[in-house]
BALO-436001 format. One record per residue (C-alpha): residue in three letters; chain; x, y, z. Coordinates in Angstrom, 3 decimals. Layout:
  type  mol         x         y         z
   ALA    A         X         Y         Z
...
//
This chain:
  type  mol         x         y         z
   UNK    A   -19.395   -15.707   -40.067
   UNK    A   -15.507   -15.264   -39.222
   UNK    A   -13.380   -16.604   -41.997
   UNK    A   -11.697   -19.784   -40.277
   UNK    A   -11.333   -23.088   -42.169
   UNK    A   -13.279   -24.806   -38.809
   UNK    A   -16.223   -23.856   -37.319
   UNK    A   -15.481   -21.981   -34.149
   UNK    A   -17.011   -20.472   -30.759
   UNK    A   -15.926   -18.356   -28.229
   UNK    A   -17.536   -19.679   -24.850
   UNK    A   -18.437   -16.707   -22.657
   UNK    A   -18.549   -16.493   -18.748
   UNK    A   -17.933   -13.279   -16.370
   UNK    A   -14.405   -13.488   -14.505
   UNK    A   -11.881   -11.073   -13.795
   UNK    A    -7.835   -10.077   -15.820
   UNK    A    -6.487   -13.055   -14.034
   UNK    A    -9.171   -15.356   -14.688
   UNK    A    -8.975   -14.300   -18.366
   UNK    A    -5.236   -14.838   -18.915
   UNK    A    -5.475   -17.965   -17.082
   UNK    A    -8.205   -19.556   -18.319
   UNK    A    -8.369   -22.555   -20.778
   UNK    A   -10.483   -25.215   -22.457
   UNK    A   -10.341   -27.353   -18.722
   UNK    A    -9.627   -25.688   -16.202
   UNK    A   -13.378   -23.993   -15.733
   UNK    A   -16.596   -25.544   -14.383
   UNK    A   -17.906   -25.599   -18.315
   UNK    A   -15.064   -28.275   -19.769
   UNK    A   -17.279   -30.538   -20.572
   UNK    A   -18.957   -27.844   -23.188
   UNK    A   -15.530   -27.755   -24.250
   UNK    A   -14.524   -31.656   -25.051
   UNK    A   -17.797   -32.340   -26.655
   UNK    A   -17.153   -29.169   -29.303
   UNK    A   -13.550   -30.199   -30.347
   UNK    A   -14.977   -33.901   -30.505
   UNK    A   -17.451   -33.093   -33.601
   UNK    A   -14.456   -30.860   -34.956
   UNK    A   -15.669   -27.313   -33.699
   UNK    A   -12.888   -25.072   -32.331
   UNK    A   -13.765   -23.833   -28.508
   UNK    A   -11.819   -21.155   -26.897
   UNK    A   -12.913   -19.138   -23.103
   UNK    A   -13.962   -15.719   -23.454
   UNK    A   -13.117   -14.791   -19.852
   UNK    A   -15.536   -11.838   -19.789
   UNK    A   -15.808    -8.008   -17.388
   UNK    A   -17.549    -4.762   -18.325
   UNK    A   -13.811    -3.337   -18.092
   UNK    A   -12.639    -5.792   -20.776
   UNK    A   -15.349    -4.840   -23.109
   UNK    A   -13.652    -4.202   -26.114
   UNK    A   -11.252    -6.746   -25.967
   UNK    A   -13.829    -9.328   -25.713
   UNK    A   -15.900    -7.980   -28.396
   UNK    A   -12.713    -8.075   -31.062
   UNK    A   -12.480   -11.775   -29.936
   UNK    A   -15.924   -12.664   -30.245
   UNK    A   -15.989   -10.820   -33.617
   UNK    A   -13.729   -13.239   -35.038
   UNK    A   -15.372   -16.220   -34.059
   UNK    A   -18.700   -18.213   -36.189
   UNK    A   -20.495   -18.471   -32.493
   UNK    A   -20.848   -17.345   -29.406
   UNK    A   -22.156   -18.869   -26.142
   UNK    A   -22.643   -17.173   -23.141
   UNK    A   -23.298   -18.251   -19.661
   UNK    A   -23.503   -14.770   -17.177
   UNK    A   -26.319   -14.254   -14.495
   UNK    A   -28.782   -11.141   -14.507
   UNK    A   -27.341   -10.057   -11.528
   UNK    A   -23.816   -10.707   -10.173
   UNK    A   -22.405    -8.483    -6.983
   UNK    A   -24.427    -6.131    -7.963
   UNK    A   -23.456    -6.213   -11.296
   UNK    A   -26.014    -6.554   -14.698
   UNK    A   -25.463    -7.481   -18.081
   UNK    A   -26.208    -4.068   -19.717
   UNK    A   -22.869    -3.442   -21.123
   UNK    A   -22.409    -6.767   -22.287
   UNK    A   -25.912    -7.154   -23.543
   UNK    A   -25.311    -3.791   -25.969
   UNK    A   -21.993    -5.333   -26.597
   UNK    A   -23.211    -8.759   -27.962
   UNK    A   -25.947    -7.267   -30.099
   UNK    A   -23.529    -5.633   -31.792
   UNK    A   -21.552    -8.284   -32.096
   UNK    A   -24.744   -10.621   -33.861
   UNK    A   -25.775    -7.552   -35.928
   UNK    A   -21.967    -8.346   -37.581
   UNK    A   -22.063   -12.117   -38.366
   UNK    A   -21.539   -14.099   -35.557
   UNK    A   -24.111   -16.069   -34.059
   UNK    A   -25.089   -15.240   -30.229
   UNK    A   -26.766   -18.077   -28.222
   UNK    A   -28.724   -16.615   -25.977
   UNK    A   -29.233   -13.408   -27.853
   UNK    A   -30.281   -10.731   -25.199
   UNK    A   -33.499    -9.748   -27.259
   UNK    A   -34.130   -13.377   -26.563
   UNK    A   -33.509   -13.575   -23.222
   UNK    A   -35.615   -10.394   -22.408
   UNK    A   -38.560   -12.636   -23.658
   UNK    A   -37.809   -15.978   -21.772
   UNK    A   -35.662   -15.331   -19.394
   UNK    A   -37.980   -12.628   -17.274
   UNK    A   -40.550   -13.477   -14.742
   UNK    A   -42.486   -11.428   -17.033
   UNK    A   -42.916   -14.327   -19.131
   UNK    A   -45.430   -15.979   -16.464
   UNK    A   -47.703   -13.608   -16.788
   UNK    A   -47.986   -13.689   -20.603
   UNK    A   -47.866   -17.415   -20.780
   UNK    A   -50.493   -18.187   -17.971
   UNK    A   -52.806   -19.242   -20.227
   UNK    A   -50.805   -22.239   -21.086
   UNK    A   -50.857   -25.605   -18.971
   UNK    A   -47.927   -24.659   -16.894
   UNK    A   -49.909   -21.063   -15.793
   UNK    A   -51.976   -20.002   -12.377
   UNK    A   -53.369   -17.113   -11.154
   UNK    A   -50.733   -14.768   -12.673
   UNK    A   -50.484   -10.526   -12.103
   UNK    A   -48.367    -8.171   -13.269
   UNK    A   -47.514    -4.901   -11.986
   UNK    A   -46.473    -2.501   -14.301
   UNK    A   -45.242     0.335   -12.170
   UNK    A   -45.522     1.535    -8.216
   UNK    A   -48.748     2.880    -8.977
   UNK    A   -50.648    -0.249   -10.047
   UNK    A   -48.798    -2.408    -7.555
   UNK    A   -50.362     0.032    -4.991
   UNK    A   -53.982    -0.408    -6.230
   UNK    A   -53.761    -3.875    -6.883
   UNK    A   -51.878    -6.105    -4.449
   UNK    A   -53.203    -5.713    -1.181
   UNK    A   -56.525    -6.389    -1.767
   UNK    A   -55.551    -9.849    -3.876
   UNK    A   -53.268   -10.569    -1.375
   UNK    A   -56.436   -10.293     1.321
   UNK    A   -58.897   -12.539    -0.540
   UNK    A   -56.353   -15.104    -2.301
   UNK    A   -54.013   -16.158     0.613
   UNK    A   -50.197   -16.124     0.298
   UNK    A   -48.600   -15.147    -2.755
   UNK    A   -44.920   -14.921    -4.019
   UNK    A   -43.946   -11.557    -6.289
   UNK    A   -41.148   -11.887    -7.811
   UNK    A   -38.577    -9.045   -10.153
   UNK    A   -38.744    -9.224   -13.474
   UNK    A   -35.001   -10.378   -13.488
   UNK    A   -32.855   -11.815   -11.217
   UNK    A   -31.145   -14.819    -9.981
   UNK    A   -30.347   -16.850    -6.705
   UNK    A   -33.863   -15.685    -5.204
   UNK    A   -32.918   -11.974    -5.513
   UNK    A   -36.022   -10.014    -5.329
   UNK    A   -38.538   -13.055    -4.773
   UNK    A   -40.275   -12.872    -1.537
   UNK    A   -43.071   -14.672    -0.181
   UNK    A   -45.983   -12.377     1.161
   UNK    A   -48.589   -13.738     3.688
   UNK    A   -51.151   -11.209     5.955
   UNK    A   -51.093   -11.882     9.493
   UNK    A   -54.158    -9.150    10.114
   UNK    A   -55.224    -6.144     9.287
   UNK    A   -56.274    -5.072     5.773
   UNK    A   -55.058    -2.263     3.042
   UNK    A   -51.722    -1.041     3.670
   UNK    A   -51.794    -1.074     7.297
   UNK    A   -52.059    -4.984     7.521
   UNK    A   -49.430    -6.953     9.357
   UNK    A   -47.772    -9.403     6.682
   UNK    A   -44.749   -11.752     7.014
   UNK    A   -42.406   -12.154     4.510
   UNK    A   -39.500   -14.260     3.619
   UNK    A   -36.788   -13.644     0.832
   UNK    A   -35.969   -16.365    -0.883
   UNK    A   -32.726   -15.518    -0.896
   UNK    A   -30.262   -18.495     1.446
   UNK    A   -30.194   -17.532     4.837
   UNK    A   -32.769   -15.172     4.922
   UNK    A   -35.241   -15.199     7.680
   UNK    A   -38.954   -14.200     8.063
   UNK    A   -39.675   -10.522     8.933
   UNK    A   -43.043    -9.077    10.188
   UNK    A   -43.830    -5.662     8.950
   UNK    A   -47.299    -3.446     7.467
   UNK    A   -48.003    -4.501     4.344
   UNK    A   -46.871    -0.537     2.939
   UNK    A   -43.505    -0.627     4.243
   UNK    A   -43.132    -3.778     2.240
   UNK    A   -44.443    -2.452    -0.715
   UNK    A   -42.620     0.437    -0.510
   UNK    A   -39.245    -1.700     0.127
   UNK    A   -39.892    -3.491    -3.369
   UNK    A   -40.159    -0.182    -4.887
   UNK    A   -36.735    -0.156    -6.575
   UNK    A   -37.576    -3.402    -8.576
   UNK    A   -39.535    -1.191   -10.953
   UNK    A   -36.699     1.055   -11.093
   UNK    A   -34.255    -1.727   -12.232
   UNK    A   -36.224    -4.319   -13.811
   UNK    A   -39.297    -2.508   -15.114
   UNK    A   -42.283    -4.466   -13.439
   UNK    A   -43.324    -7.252   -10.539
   UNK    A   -44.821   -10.564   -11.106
   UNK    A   -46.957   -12.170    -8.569
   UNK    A   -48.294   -15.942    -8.084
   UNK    A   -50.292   -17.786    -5.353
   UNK    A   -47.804   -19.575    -3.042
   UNK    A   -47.804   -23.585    -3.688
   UNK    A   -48.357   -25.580    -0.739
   UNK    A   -46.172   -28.463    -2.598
   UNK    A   -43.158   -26.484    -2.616
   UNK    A   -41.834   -29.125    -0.259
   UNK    A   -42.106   -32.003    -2.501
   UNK    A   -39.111   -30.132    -4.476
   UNK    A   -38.549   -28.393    -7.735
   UNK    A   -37.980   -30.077   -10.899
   UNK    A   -35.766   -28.196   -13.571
   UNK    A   -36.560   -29.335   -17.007
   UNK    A   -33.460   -28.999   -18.994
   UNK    A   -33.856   -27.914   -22.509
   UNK    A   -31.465   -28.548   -25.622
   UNK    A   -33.460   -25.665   -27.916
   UNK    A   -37.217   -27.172   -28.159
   UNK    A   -36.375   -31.068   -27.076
   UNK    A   -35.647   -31.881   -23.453
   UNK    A   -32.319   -33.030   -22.584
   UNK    A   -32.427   -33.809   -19.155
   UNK    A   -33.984   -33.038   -15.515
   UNK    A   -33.216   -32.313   -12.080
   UNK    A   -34.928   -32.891    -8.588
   UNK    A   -34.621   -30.678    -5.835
   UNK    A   -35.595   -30.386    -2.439
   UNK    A   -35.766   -26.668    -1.964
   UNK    A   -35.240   -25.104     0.942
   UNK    A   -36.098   -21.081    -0.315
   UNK    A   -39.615   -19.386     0.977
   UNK    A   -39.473   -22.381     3.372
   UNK    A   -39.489   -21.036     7.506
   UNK    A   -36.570   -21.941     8.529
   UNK    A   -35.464   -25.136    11.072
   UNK    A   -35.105   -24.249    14.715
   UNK    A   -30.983   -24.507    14.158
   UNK    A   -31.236   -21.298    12.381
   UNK    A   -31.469   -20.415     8.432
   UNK    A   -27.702   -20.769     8.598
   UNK    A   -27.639   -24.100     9.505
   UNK    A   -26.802   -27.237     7.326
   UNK    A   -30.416   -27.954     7.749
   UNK    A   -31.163   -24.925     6.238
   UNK    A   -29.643   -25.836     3.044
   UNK    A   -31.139   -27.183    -0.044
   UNK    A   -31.162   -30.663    -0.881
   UNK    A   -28.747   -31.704    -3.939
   UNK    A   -30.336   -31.657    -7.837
   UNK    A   -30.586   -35.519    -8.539
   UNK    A   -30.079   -35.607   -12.452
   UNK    A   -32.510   -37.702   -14.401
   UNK    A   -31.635   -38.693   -18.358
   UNK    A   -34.754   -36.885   -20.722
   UNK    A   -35.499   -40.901   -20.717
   UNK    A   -36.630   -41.193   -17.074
   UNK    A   -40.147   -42.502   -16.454
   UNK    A   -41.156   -40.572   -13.738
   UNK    A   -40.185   -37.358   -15.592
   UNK    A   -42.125   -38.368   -19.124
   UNK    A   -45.787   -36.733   -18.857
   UNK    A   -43.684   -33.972   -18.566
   UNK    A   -41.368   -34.092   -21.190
   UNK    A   -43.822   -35.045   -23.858
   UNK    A   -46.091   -31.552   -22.251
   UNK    A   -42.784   -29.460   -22.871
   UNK    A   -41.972   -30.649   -26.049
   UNK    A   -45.380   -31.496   -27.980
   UNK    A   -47.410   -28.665   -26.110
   UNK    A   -45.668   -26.045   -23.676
   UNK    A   -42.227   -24.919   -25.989
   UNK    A   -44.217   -24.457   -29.268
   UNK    A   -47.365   -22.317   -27.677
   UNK    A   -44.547   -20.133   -25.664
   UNK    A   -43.107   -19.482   -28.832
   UNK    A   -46.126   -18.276   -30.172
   UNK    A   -46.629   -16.632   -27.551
   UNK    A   -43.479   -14.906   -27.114
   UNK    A   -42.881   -14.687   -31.065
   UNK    A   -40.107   -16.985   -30.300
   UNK    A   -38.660   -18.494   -34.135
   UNK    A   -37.274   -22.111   -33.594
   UNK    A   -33.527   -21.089   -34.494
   UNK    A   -33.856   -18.304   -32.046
   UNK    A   -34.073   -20.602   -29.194
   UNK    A   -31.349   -21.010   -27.052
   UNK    A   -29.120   -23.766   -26.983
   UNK    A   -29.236   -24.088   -23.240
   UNK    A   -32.513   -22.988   -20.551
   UNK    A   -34.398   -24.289   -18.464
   UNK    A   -37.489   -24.221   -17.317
   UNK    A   -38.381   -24.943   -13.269
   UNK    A   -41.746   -26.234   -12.288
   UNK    A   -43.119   -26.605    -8.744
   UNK    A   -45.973   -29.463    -7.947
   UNK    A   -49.673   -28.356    -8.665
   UNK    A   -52.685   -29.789    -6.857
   UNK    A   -53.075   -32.971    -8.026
   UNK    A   -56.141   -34.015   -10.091
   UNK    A   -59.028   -35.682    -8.737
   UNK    A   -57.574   -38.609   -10.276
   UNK    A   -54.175   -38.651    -8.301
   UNK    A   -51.942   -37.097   -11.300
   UNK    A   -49.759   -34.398   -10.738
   UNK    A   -50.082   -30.820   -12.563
   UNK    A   -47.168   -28.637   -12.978
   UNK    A   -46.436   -25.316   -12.519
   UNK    A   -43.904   -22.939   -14.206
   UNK    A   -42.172   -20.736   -11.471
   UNK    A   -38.869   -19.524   -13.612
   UNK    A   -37.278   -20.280   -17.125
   UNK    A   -33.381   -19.600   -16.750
   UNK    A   -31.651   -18.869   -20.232
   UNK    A   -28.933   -16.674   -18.816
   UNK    A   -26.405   -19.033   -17.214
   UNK    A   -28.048   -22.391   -17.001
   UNK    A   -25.792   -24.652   -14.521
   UNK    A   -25.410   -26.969   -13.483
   UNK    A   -26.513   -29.879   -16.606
   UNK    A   -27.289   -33.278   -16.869
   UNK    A   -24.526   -35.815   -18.259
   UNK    A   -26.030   -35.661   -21.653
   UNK    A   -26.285   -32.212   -22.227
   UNK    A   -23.035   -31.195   -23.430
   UNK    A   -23.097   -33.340   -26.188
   UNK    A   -26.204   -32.431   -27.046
   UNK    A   -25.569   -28.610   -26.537
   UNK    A   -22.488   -29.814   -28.968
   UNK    A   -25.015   -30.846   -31.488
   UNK    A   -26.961   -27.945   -31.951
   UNK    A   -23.973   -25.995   -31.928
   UNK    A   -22.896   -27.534   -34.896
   UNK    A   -26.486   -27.743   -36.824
   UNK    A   -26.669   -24.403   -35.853
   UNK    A   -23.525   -23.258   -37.421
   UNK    A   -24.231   -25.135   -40.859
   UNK    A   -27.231   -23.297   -41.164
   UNK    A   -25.181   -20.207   -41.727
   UNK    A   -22.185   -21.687   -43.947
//
């Protein structure tokens, strides 16, 4: 813990010099973080953050209680390697790092769909360890189950998920048409090998390949379950627009785009069956199953579920298609207080 009379965190988001010397308490998109933490008495301050400022973030964050960090996998072209290292060093000497990296590279992979299929929110789940397995695997699945979506082990902003579906043909040779879910991409028709061979470099990166059946609700939406550590604090309800063929305008146009995220309060009705599956069933068995401990959970993820088929009685099933831990944004209204909250209970633990 730094040794400060008041509890204090250094709130962490990538930018550039000028961003850094400019930035304050309110004028960034994460103010509200801000005037909930000096409300309960915690001192906030920006840690404007690039792999060329390394050092000079890490002396700030070193003299800090907490740290909070909101920076995607994958930014123009950019990971969070260097300022992964540089944060574990920086928990290994006191302060407190929310979301740790060894954290995140349990949750906050699509890796974590394959180990927690077994759970409610799972389906028909592979993983793909390397090329050579991928190879083997994937083209016969993708022959006898229908479409699927693979998906890197990390990313962000549909980098690297694609939806796969064969045309004809079989093995390698088959014709299959994809779409990255990436905005404004369109669908491509290729052999099933040259696509393969085109997701290569996703082992090479990230390590491995997820892949689950394409959900014929995707156009009902996605709903983002917002998470305060293991108690929901919110949602949001999307109409997504990614893996979706695009309208005849184009996948440029304004049709094209997604719908906006209607925030819901954790209270809304249509939202409970979820809620109570996330926080009395779903959060503690991932834990378990990712050897999660409660006061390692972040402060801020999510978790994103797509419609299931619906049960012969009419109710809807759920399933889990991402859990974002890295730079979860945007937030219902009552998160930041909340995220204020656990800040604080957080930082008493280690007074």
């Amino acid at each position: 813990m730094a040794r400060t009379e008041a509890a204090s965190v250094a709130v962490l988001w990538r930018g550039d010099r000028e961003a850094r010397e400019s930035s304050s308490p309110l004028n960034n998109r994460l103010y509200r973080i801000f005037e909930e933490l000096a409300a309960i008495g915690i001192h906030a301050e920006p840690a404007v953050y690039s792999d060329e400022m390394v050092g000079e973030v890490r002396e700030q964050l070193l003299n800090v209680d907490g740290v909070l960090v909101w920076v995607d996998p994958i930014h123009d072209g950019q990971t969070r390697a260097i300022l992964d290292e540089m944060l574990r060093d920086v928990a290994s000497r006191g302060p407190w790092v929310s979301a740790h990296p060894d954290v995140i590279s349990k949750m906050g992979v699509k890796e974590v769909l394959y180990r927690t299929k077994h759970l409610g929110w799972g389906t028909d789940t592979h993983l793909y360890p390397d090329k050579s397995a991928f190879q083997a695997e994937f083209p016969s699945l993708l022959e006898s189950s229908g479409p699927r979506v693979i998906k890197q082990d990390r990313g962000n902003g549909g980098q690297g998920v694609w939806k796969v579906e064969q045309v004809c043909g079989s093995g390698e040779s088959a014709l299959v048409r994809v779409l990255h879910a990436r905005r404004g991409s369109a669908p491509e028709e290729m052999a099933l090998g040259d696509f393969m061979a085109r997701c290569e470099a996703y082992f090479v990166t990230n390590g491995c390949i997820v892949d689950q059946p394409f959900q014929p609700r995707l156009p009902d939406g996605m709903i983002r379950c917002y998470m305060g550590a293991e108690k929901v604090v919110g949602f949001g309800h999307q109409l997504i627009k990614a893996l979706m063929p695009p309208p005849p305008e184009g996948p440029d146009s304004d049709a094209a785009q997604p719908g906006p995220r209607i925030m819901h309060a954790a209270s809304a009705k249509r939202f409970q069956v979820l809620k109570d599956k996330m926080e009395l069933g779903w959060t503690p068995q991932m834990m378990d199953a990712l050897n999660v401990e409660l006061e390692s959970l972040p402060i801020i993820w999510d978790a994103d579920f797509l419609y299931g088929p619906r049960t012969q009685s009419g109710e809807d099933t759920y399933v889990l298609c991402e859990i974002n831990v890295s730079s979860v944004f945007a937030i219902p209204e009552q998160a930041p207080a909340a995220i204020a909250r656990l800040v604080r209970e957080r930082l008493l633990r280690d007074r």
